[in-house]
N, C-alpha and C positions, 0 to 999 in steps of 0.2 A: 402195612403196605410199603412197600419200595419207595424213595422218594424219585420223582421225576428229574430227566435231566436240566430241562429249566426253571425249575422252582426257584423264584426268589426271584425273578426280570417281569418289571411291568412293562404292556405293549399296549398305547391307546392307537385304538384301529378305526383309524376313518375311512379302510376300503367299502367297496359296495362290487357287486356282481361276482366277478369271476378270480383274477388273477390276485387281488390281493388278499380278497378272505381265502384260498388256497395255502397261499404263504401262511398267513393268520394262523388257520385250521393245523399246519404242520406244528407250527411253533407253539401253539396250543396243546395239541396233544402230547408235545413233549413236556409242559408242565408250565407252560411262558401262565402269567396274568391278564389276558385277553382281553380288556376293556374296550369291546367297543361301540363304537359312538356313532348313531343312527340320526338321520332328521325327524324331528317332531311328527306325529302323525301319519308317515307315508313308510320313512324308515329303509332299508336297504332295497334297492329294485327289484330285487329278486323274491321279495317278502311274497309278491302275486303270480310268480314262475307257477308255469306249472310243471311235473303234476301236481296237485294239490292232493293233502288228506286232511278231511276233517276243516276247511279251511285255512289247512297250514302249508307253506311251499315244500316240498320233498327235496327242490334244487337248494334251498336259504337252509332247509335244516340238516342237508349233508356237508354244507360249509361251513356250517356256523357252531358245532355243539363244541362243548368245553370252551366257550365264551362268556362271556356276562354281556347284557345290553343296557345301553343308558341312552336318551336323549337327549339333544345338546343342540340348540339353536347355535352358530355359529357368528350368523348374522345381525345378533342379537350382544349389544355393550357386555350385560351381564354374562351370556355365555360365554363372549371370546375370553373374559377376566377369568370367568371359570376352568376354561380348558389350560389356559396359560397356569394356572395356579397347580392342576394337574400334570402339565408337561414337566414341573421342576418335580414331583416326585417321582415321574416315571422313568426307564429307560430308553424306550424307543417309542419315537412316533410312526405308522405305517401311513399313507395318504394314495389313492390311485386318481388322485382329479386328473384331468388337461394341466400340463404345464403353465404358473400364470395364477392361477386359480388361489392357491395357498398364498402366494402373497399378495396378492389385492385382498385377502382377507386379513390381511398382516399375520400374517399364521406361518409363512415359511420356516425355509432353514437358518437363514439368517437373524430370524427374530426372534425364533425360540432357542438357538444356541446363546444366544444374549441372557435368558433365565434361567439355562441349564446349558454349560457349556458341556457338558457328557451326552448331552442326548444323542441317541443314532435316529437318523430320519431319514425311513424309506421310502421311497417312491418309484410307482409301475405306470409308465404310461406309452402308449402306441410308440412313439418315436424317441421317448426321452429328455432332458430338459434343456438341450442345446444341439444346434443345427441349423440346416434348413427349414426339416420339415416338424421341429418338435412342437409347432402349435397346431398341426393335423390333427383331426381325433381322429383315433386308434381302437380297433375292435381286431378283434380273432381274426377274423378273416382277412382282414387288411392287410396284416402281421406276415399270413400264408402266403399271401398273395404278392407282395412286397419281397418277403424274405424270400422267395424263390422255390417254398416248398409244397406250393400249388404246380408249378410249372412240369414236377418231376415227380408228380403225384399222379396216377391214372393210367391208362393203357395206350398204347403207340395208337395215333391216329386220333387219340381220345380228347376232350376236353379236360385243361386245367381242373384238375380238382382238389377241393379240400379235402383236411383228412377226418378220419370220422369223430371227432371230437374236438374242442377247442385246443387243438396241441399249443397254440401262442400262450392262449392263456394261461395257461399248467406251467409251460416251460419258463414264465416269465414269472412266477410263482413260488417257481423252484428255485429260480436263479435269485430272488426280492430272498428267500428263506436262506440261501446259503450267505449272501451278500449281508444279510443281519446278524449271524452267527459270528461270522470272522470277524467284522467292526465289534461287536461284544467282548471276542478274547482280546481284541487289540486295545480296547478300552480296559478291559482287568489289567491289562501292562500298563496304560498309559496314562488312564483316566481322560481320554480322548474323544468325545464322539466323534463322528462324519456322516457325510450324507452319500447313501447309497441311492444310486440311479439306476433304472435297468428299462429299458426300451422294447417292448413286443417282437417290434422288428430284429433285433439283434439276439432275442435268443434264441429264433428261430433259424436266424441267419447260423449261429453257432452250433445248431443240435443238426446243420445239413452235413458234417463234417466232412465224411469223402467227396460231396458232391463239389461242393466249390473247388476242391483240392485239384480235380481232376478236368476242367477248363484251365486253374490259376495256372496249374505245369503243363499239359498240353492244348490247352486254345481249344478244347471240346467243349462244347455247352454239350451239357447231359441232359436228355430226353425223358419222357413219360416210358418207362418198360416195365409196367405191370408189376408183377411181385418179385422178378429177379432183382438179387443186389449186384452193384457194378461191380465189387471189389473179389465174388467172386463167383463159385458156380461148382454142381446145381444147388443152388440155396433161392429157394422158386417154390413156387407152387404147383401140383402136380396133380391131374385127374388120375381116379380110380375108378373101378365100376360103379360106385354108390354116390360118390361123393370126390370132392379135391382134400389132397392134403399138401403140409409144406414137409421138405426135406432140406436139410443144413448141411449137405458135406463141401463143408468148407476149405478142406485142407486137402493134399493130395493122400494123405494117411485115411483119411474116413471116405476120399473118394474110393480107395481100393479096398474097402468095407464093405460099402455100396455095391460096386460090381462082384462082389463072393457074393453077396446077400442074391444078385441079379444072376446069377451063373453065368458071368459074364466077362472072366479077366482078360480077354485079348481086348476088354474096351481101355484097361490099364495100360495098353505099349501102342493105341491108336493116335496117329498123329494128331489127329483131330482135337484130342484127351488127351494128351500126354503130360503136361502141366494145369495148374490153373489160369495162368492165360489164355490156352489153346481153347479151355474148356468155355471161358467168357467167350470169345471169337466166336464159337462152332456152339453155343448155347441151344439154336431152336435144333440143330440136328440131334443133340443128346436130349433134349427135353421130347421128342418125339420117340426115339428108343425107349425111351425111359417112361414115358407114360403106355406105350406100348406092352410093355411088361409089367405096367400097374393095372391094368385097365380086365387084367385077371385077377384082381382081389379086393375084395371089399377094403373097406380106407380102413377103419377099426381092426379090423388083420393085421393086415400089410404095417400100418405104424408098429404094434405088436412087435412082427417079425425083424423091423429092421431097428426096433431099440435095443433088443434082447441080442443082436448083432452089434452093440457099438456105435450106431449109424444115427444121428440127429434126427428126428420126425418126427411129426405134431399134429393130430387133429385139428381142424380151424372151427374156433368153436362159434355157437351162436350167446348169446347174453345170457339168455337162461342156462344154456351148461356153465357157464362159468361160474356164474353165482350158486349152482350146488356141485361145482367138481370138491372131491373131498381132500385134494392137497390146497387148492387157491381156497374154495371156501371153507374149508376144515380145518384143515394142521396150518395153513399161513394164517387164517382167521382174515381174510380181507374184506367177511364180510359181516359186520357187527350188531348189535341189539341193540336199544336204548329206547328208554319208556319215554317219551314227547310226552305232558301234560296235558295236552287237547287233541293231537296225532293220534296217540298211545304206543302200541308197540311200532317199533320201525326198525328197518334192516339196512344201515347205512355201512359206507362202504368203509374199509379200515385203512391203517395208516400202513403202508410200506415199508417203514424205516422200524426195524427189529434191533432192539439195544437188551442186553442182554443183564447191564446193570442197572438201569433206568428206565425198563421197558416204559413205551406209552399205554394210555389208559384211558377211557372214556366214561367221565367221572359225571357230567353234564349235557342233558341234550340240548338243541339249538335256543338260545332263549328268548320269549315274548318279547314285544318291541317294547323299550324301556324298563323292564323288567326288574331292574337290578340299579335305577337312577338313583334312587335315595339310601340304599345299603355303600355303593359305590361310593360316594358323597360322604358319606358320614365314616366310611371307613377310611378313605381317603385323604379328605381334607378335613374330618370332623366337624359338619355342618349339623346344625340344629334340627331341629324338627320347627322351628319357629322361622329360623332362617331357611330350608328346603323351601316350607310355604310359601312364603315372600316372591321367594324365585318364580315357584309356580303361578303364583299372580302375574309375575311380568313375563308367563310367556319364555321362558327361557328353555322348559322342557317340552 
């Protein structure tokens, strides 16, 4: 087998829910050493998400596999001695507390670069670890709501809304996974760690990209307008007789696509149409032409007709076509197997990122709470079977 491209980086993971086992689960499946590290008994929140199978969470075990689990009192003399003892051999520590949290347990960045002046330590939390607001707790929707991309979410007239999945959290996951990467090349140059930060709110702020652009240079606050994008047009959604689809001519070249597809080129030299400005401006009159002339053909047609044209358009699919279309769940593989020991078979979703020398792999499925505390231990720090016990006397796992 291929080796992975992070083989050989230990990551002790004290996230829990969402945004950091996301991170985790990336840098996991690329080959990272995943250690991570649960509370006694109760273990990641998400351990009782549901759905559930078989008594196990479907949410904890689409985040969690190609991990090992260990339990670790933190609270506890022995534990913090323990984890400290671990941070010098690993490379990164992950953490998604409240700001505060890490070091009133004496566990920050400050006091574990003291025992491992390399280590990279990351941290996800609603607002980040300095500011006004960084001792706010911070959820997903806070994140949306805050970053502006509830506001510009929904239909005109419509209420604020969120978007259909925790995009803060993902996004702030995505950004914890990149943010750990670069501090590791810059550590193979420097032998440096540093402490990576990343705020809910700011990567949402960052992933609204045209939209702030477009108050910062003209003073417009942008509105809720449905599934049109601002920057151009028609790139919308679009009723047929059966159903809606989305069409992408973005450019003035696949507009005039479009209208050959539409028998329709005098819409090509209409003032109305003439660029893609005029097209934004004049939006609901061409989206009424235009659904006019769809509104004769079934939506599976019609996409047909106008890809085999050049012309960008998409089914809008429901959950279950997606997980059996045969490019996303077939030839991309986004959506995977893995045998869960108590679960059994499960269809978890796959990784995104296709490397071509290192592909990822799902070598482990999500694993039992503590699982892996005393292989972890004795592989790690070479701890006894005399001394494990000890420990487990006092509570420490």
């Amino acid at each position: 087998m291929k080796k992975k491209a992070l083989e050989g980086i230990t990551i002790l993971d004290l996230t829990r829910v969402l945004a950091g086992p996301y991170c985790s689960m990336l840098l996991a499946d690329m080959g990272a050493n995943i250690i991570k590290i649960e509370r006694p008994k109760t273990g990641d929140d998400t351990r009782v998400y549901e759905p559930i199978v078989n008594g196990e969470s479907a949410y904890y075990m689409n985040l969690n596999r190609n991990k090992r689990s260990m339990t670790l009192d933190l609270k506890n003399p022995d534990g913090k001695a323990l984890f400290m003892e671990l941070v010098k051999k690993s490379d990164v520590v992950l953490e998604n507390y409240r700001p505060g949290v890490m070091e009133r347990l004496g566990l920050g960045y400050e006091m574990l670069k003291e025992v491992n002046p390399g280590i990279i330590y990351g941290c996800v939390s609603g607002f980040g670890h300095y500011g006004p607001y960084s001792n706010r707790p911070g959820y997903d929707i806070i994140a949306q709501a805050m970053g502006g991309l509830m506001s510009t979410t929904g239909w005109p007239g419509g209420e604020p809304t969120r978007s259909g999945t925790a995009f803060a959290d993902v996004m702030g996951g995505i950004s914890l996974c990149v943010g750990i990467e670069a501090a590791y090349i810059n550590k193979l140059r420097t032998g440096e760690g540093q402490k990576i930060d990343v705020a809910l709110v700011d990567s949402v702020v960052s992933a609204l990209e045209i939209i702030t652009q477009i108050y910062l240079v003209s003073g417009r606050v942008p509105q809720r307008i449905g599934n049109r994008y601002e920057a151009s047009y028609p790139y919308d959604s679009f009723h047929c007789k059966d159903a809606s689809i989305v069409i992408g001519a973005g450019n003035d070249k696949l507009f005039g696509i479009l209208c050959d597809v539409m028998q329709m080129p005098e819409l090509i030299e209409d003032p109305r149409f003439i660029s893609n400005p005029d097209r934004i401006k004049n939006n609901v009159e061409l989206k009424k032409i235009m659904e006019t002339w769809l509104c004769n053909y079934q939506s599976e047609e019609i996409v047909e007709i106008l890809l085999a044209a050049g012309c960008p358009a998409a089914p809008i699919y429901d959950i279950d076509q997606v997980t059996e279309d045969p490019h996303i769940a077939g030839a991309r593989e986004m959506f995977v197997e893995v045998e869960h020991p108590i679960a059994g078979k499960m269809r978890l979703t796959g990784n995104q990122i296709k490397m071509s020398g290192t592909p990822v792999a799902f070598d482990r499925p999500a694993p039992l709470l503590g699982q892996h505390t005393k292989e972890l231990l004795q592989e790690t720090l070479g701890i006894s079977d005399g001394e494990y016990q000890e420990l487990v006397t006092k509570g420490v796992f």
